[in-house]
C-alpha positions as CSV (number, residue, x, y, z in Angstrom):
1,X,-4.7,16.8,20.4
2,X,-7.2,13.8,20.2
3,X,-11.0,13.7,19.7
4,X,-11.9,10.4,20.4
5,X,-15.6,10.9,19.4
6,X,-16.1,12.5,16.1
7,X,-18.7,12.4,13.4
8,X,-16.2,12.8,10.9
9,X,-12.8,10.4,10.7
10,X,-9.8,12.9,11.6
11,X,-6.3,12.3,12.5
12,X,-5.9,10.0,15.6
13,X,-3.7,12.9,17.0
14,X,-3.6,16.3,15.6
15,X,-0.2,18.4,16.3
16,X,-2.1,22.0,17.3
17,X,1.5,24.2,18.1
18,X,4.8,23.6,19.0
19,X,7.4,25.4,21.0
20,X,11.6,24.8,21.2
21,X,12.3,25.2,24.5
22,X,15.8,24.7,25.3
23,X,16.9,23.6,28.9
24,X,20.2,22.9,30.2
25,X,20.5,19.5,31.9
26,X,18.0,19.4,35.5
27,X,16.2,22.8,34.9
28,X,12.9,23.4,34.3
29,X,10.8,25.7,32.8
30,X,7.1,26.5,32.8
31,X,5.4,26.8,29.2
32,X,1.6,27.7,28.4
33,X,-0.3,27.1,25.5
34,X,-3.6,28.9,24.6
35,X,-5.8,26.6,22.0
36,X,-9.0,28.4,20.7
37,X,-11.8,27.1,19.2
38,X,-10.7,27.5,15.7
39,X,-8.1,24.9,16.4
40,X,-10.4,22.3,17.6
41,X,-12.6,22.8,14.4
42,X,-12.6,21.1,11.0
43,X,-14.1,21.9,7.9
44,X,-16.7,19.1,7.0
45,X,-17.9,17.5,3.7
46,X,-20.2,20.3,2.6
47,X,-16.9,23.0,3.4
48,X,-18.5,23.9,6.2
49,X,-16.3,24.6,9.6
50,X,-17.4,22.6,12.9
51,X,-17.2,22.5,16.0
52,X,-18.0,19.2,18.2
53,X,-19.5,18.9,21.6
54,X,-17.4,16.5,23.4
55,X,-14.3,15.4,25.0
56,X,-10.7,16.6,24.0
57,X,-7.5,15.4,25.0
58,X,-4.1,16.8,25.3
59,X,-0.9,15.7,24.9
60,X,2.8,16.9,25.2
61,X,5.7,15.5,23.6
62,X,4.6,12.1,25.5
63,X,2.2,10.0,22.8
64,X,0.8,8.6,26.3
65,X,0.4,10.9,29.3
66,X,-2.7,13.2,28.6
67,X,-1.3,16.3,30.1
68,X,-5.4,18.1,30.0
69,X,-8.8,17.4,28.9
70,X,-11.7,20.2,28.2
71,X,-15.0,19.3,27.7
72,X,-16.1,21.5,24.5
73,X,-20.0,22.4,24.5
74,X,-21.6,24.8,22.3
């Protein structure tokens, strides 16, 4: 995950879950992920959790090809 806007500095990517999913050589498999709000949160100075409006990108296993975006707006 990346939030390239951010009032606070964070991680330049941030890993939210993994799976191991083994394949055998040309198959394919399709995997889903469900990220919640919690996960996009961070606890600021004060201790207190937050959420950001803004953009947030996805990524998976590639560092380069954003797989998904949301827009998160409170």
């Amino acid at each position: 995950m990346e939030d390239p806007v951010s009032n606070l500095v964070r991680p330049v990517r941030e890993l939210l879950d993994f799976k191991r999913i083994p394949l055998k050589k040309g198959e394919a498999k399709r995997v889903e992920f469900s990220v919640s709000t919690d996960s996009l949160s961070y606890v600021e100075h004060q201790g207190e959790k937050r959420l950001e409006n803004g953009e947030v990108r996805f990524y998976i296993n590639d560092l380069i090809a954003v797989i998904g975006e949301i827009e998160v707006v409170k």
